[in-house]
C-alpha positions as CSV (number, residue, x, y, z in Angstrom):
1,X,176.4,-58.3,268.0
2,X,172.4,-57.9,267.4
3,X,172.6,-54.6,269.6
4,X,174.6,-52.7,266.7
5,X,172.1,-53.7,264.0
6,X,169.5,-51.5,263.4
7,X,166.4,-53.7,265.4
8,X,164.2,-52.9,262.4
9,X,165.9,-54.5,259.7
10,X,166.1,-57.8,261.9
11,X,162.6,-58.2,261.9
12,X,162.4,-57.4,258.3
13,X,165.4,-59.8,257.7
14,X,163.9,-62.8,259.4
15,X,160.7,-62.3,258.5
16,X,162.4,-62.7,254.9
17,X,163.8,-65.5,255.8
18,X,160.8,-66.9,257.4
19,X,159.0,-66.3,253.6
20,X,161.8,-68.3,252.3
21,X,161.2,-71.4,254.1
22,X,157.6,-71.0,253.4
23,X,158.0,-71.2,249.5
24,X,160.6,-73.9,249.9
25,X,158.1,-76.3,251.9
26,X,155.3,-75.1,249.3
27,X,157.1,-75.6,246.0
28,X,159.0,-78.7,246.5
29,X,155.9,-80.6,245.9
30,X,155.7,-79.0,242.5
31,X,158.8,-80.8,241.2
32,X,158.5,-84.2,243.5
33,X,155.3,-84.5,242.5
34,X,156.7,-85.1,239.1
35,X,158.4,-88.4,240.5
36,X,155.3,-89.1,243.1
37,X,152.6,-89.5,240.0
38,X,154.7,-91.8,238.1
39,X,155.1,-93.5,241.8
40,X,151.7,-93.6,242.4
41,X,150.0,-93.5,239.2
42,X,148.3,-90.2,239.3
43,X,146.7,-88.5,236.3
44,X,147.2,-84.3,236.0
45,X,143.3,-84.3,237.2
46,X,144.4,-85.8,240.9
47,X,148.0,-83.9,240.3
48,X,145.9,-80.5,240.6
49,X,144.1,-82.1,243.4
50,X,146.8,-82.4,245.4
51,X,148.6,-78.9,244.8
52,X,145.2,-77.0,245.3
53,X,144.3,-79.2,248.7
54,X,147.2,-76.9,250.1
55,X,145.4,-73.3,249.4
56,X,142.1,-75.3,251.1
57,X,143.9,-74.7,254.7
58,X,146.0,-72.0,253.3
59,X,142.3,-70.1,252.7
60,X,141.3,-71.1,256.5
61,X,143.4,-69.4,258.3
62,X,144.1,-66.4,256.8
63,X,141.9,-63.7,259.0
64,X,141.8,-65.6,261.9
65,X,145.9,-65.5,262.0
66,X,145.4,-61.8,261.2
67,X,142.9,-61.3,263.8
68,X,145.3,-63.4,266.1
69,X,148.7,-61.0,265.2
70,X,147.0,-57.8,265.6
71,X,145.8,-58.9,269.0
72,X,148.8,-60.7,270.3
73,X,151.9,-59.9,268.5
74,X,153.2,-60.9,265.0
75,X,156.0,-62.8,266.9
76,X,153.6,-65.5,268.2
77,X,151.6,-66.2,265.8
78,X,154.5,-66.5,262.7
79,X,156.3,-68.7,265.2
80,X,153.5,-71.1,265.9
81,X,153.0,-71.1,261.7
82,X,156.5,-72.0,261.4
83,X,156.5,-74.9,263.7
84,X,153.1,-76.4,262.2
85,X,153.5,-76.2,258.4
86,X,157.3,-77.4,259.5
87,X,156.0,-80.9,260.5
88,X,153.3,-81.2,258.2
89,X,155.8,-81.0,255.6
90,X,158.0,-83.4,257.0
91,X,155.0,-85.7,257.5
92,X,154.1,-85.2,253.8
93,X,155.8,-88.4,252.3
94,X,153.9,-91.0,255.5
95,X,151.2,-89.3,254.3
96,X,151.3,-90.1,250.5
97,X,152.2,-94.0,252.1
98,X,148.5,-94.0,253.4
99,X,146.7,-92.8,250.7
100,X,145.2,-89.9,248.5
101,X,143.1,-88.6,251.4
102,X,145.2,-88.6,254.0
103,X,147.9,-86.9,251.6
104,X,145.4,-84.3,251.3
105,X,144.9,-83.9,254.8
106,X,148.5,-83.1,255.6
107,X,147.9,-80.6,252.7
108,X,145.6,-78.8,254.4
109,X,147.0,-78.6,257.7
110,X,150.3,-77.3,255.9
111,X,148.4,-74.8,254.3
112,X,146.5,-73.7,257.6
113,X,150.4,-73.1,259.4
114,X,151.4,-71.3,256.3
115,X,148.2,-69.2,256.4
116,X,149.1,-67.1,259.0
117,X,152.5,-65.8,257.7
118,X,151.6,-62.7,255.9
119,X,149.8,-61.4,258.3
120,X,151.3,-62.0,260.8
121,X,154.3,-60.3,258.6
122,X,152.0,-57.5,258.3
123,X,151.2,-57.1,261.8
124,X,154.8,-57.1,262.6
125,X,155.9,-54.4,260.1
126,X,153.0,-51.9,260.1
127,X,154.4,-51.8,263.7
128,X,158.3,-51.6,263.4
129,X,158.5,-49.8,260.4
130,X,158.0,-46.2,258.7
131,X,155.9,-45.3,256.4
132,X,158.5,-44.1,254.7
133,X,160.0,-47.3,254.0
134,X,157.3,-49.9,253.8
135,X,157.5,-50.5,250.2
136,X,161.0,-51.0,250.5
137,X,160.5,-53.5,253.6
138,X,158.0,-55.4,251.6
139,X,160.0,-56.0,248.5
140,X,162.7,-57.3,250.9
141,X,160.4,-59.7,252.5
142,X,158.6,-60.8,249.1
143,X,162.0,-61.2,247.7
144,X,161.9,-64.8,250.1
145,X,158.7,-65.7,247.4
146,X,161.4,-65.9,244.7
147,X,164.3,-66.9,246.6
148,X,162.6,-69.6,248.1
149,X,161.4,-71.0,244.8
150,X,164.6,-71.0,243.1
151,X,165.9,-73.1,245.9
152,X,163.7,-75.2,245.9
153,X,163.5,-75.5,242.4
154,X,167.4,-76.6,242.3
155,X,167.5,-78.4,245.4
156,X,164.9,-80.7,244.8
157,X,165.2,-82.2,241.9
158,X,169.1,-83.1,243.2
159,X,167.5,-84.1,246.1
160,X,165.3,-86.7,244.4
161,X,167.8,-87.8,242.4
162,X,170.3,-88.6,245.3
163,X,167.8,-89.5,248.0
164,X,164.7,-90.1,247.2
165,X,161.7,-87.9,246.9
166,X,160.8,-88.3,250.4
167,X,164.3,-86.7,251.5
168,X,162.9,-83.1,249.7
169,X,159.9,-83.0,252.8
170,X,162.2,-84.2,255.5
171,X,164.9,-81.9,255.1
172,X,163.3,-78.5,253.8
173,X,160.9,-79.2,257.3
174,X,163.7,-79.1,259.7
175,X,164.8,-75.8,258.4
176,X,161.7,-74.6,259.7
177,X,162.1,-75.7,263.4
178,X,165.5,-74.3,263.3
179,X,164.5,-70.9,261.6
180,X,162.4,-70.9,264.8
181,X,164.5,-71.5,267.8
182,X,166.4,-68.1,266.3
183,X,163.3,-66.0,265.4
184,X,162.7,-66.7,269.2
185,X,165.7,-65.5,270.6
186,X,166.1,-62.4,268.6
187,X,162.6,-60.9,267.5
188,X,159.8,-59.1,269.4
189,X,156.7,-57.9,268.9
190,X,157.0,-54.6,269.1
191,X,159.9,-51.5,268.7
192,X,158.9,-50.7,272.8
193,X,159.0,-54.4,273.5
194,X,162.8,-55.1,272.1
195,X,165.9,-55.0,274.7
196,X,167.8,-53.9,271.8
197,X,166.9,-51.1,270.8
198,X,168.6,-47.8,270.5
199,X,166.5,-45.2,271.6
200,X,167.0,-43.1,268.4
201,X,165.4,-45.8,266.2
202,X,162.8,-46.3,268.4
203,X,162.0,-42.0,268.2
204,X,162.5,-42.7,264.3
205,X,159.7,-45.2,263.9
206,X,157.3,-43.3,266.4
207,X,158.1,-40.2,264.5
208,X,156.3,-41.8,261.2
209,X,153.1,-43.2,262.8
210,X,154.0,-46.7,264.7
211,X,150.4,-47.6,266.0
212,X,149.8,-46.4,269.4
213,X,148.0,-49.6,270.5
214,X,146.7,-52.9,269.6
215,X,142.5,-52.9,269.5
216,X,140.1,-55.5,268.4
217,X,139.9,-54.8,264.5
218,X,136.7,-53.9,263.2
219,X,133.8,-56.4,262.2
220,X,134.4,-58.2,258.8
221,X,131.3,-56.8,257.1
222,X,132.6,-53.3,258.1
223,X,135.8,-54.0,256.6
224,X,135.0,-55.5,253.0
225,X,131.8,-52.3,252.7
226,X,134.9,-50.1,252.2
227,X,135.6,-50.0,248.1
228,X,139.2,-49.2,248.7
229,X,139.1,-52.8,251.0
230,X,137.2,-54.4,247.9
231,X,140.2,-53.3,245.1
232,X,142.8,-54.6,247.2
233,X,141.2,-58.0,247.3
234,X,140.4,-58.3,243.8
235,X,143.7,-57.1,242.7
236,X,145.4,-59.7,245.5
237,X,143.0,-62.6,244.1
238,X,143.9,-61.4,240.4
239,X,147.3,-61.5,241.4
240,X,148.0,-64.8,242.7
241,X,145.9,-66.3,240.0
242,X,148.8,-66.5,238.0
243,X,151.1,-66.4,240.9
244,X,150.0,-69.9,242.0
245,X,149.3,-71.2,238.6
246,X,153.3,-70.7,237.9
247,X,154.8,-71.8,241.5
248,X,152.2,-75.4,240.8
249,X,152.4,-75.8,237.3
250,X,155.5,-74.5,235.7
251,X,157.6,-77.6,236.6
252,X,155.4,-80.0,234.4
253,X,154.5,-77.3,232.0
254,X,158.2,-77.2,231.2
255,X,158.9,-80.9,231.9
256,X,155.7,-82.0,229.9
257,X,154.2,-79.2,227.7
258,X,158.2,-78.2,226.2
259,X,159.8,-81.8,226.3
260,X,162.7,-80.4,229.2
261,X,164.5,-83.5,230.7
262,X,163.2,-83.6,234.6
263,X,167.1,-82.7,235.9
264,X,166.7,-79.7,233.7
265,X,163.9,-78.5,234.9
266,X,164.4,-76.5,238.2
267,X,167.3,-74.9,236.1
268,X,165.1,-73.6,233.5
269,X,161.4,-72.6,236.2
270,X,164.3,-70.6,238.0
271,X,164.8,-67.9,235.5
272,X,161.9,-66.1,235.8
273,X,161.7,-66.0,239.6
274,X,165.7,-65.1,240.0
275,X,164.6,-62.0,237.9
276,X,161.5,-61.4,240.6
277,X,164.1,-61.0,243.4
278,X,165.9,-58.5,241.5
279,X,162.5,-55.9,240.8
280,X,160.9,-56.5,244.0
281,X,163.6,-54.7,245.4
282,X,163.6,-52.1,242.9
283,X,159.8,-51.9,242.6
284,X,159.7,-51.3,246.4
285,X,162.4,-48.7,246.1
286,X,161.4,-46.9,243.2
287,X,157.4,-46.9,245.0
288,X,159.0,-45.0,247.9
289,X,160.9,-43.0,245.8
290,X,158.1,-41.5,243.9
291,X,156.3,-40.5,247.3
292,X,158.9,-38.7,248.6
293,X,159.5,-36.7,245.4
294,X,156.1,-35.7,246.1
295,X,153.8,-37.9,244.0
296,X,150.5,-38.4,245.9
297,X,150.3,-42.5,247.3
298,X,147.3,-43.4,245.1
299,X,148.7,-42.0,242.0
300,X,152.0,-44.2,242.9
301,X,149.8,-47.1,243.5
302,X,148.1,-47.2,241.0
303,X,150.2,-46.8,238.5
304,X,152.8,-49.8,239.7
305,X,149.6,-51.7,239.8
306,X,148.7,-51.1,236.3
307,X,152.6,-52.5,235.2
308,X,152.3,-55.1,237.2
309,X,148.7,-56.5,235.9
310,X,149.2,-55.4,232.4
311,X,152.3,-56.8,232.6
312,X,151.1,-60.4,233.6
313,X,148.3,-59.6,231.5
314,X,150.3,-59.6,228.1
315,X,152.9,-62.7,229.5
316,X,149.7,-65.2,229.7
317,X,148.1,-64.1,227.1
318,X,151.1,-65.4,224.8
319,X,153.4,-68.0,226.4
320,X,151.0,-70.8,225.8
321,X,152.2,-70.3,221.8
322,X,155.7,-70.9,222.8
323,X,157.3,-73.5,220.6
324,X,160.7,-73.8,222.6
325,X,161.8,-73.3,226.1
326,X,163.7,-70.2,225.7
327,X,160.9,-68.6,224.5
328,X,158.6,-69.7,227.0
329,X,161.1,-68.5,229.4
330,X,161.7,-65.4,228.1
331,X,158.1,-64.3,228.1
332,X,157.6,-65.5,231.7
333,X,160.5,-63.3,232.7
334,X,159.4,-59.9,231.5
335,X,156.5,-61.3,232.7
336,X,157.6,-61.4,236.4
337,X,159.7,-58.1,235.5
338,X,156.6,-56.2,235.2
339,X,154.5,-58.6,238.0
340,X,156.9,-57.7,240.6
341,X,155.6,-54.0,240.4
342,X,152.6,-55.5,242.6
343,X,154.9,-54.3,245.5
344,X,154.5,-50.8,244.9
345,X,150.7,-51.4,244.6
346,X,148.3,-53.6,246.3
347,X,150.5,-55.5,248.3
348,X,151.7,-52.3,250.6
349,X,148.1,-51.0,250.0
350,X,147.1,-52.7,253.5
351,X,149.6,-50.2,255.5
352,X,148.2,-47.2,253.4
353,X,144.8,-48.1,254.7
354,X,145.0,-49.6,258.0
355,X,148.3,-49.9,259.4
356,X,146.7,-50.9,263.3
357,X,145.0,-53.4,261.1
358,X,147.4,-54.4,258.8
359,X,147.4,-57.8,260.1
360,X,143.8,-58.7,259.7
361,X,143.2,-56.7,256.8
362,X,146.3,-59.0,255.1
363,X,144.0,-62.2,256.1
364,X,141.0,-60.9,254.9
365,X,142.4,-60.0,251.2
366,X,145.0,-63.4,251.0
367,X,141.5,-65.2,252.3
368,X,139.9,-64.3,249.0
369,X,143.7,-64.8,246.9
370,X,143.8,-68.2,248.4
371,X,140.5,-68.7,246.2
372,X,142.8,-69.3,243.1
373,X,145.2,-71.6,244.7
374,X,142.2,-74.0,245.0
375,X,140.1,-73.2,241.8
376,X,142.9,-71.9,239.4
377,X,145.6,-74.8,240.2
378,X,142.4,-77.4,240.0
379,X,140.9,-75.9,237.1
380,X,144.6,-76.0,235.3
381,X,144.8,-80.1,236.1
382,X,141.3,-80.1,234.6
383,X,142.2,-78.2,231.3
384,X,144.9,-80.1,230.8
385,X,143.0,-83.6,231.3
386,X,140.1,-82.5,229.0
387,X,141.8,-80.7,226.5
388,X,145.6,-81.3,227.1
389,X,145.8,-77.3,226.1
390,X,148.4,-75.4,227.9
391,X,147.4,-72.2,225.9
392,X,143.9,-71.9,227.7
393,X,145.7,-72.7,230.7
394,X,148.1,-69.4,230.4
395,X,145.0,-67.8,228.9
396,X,142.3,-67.7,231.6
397,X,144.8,-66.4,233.9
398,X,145.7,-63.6,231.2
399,X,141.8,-62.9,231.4
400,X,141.9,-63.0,235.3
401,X,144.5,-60.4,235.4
402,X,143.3,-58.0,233.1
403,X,140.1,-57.9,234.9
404,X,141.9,-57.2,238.2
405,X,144.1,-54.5,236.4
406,X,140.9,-52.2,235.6
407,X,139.1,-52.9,238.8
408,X,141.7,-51.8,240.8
409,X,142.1,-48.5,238.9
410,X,138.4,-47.9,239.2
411,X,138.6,-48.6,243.1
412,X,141.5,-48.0,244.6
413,X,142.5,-45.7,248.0
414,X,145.1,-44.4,250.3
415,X,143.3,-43.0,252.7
416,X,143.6,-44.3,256.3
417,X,140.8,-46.1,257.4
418,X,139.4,-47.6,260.5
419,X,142.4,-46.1,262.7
């Protein structure tokens, strides 16, 4: 059956799927931690503690699971990732038994599985498909960020209700180990590499500029001289400022900060993110789009860039002043309606610059966007237990984008590098 699907859209199909699971295992904690605080008497200071020990592995991991994909395949290394954060999560709830620190310990070594999944993603793709598609291929595979958070949004609450907290760890970690008995049987490395193959795809990805080989990527300081390499990271760091503030926060922001009943809330956090499936699809496409109608590639990502960070920009800025939920729910949306743009921008950037590379040039930029998982979901819990305000919560991260919005413009390439 396999044989008469085109091999490429497999890879980007699992590797979707593969996102999926990853936001499920990192979001549930959002919403059981709601349950595991009142359990254990935890204050929002220790709450942020725990949601930002995650991004301490996730930050560890990042170029050496680039470094690893580009070297030996995106197949390994995503599979390995799979397996590790897939127990870790399962071992989250014996952890939280024993005590803060060892909680935060199976954190981390969730975070360092997880770590390597975009690039090894990246290493993957940059390999299997065009150039002419790439934008497209990464709003598919970002649409599992989304996905994955609605689910887990709904199914956990339900499942805390019904089972227990403990039951929303055990069962999103077998999903993992499953996801990775099939990514084994049906994925490769490699177009050259896969059984399947028709020969005609395989002359249609060579045709747009597979890499030829796998070589040791350049030195680190080499790579982060380059001022094209620079805007990518700020703009990726920018980014995921708000991005993690939302997938850590928005559950108690809505539970707490707007009064929500804890059964509604996963109904409520989904909007937003439903509506991010939906545009990083058509960000992706439209991107593409405008390349082939001849618009040069820095124009086009520059411009999605500047929707997307404005965007988030004005959304921050203002949802803290909400004073009801469908407000508050409202602005996040055309928030993420504008975010999602990102995919036309920074996010296929990588593959514009480096696409032998893609891999570790992914770890090095999510290395520095990890940086707000730890300091922006801390300094969140810290806010709120100083001040209890949710508007300089929103606020800071409206400041953080707008600065990644105009240095991004100022910096920003296309041209290949390093290849």
């Amino acid at each position: 059956m396999f044989k008469k699907v085109q091999q490429r859209h497999l890879v980007i199909l699992m590797s979707a799927i593969a996102v999926f699971i990853c936001y499920i295992d990192r979001i549930n904690i959002s919403v059981a931690i709601i349950p595991m605080s009142e359990e254990f008497g935890w204050g929002p200071q220790i709450q942020g503690t725990v949601l930002s020990s995650f991004f301490v592995g996730y930050l560890l991991l990042q170029i050496a699971g680039g470094k690893l994909a580009d070297r030996f395949g995106g197949k390994v290394v995503l599979g390995i990732g799979v397996l590790m954060w897939s127990l870790f999560t399962i071992l989250t709830p014996i952890s939280a038994s024993f005590g803060i620190a060892i909680l935060i310990l199976n954190r981390i070594l969730m975070g360092m599985g997880e770590a390597v999944t975009f690039p090894s993603i990246y290493a993957l793709l940059a390999r299997w498909v065009p150039d002419s598609e790439r934008a497209r291929a990464m709003g598919a595979v970002n649409s599992g960020i989304p996905l994955g958070t609605v689910f887990a949004l709904l199914a956990t609450p339900w499942i805390v209700q019904t089972f227990g907290w403990e039951w929303a760890f055990y069962s999103f970690g077998i999903i993992g180990i499953l996801w990775f008995f099939v990514w084994q049987k049906l994925i490769s490395s490699t177009p050259v590499d896969n059984p399947n193959i028709s020969s005609g795809e395989l002359a249609h990805i060579q045709s747009e500029g597979e890499p030829s080989k796998i070589d040791k990527a350049p030195p680190l300081k080499i790579l982060i001289k380059s001022p094209a390499i620079r805007a990518i990271m700020v703009a990726h760091f920018c980014n995921n400022w708000s991005l993690f503030l939302l997938l850590s926060w928005l559950p108690t922001f809505i539970n707490k900060g707007l009064g929500v009943d804890y059964a509604s809330v996963g109904m409520f956090t989904m909007i937003p993110f439903i509506t991010s499936f939906v545009f990083y699809n058509i960000s992706g496409s439209v991107a593409d789009h405008m390349i082939k109608k001849g618009m040069s590639i820095i124009k086009v990502r520059k411009i999605m860039q500047t929707i997307s960070l404005g965007g988030m920009t004005a959304a921050m800025m203002s949802v803290g002043y909400s004073d009801s939920i469908w407000m508050a729910i409202g602005i996040m949306t055309i928030g993420n309606i504008l975010g999602s743009a990102a995919i036309g921008g920074f996010v296929v950037n990588h593959m514009d610059i480096a696409p032998k590379y893609a891999g570790t040039l992914m770890g090095v930029t999510n290395t520095v966007a990890a940086v707000p998982g730890i300091i922006g979901v801390y300094a969140a819990g810290l806010i709120l237990e100083l001040t209890g305000s949710w508007i300089l919560v929103f606020q800071l991260a409206g400041l953080v984008s707008v600065i990644g919005m105009i240095y991004y413009l100022r910096h920003a390439s296309a041209e290949k590098q390093f290849d």
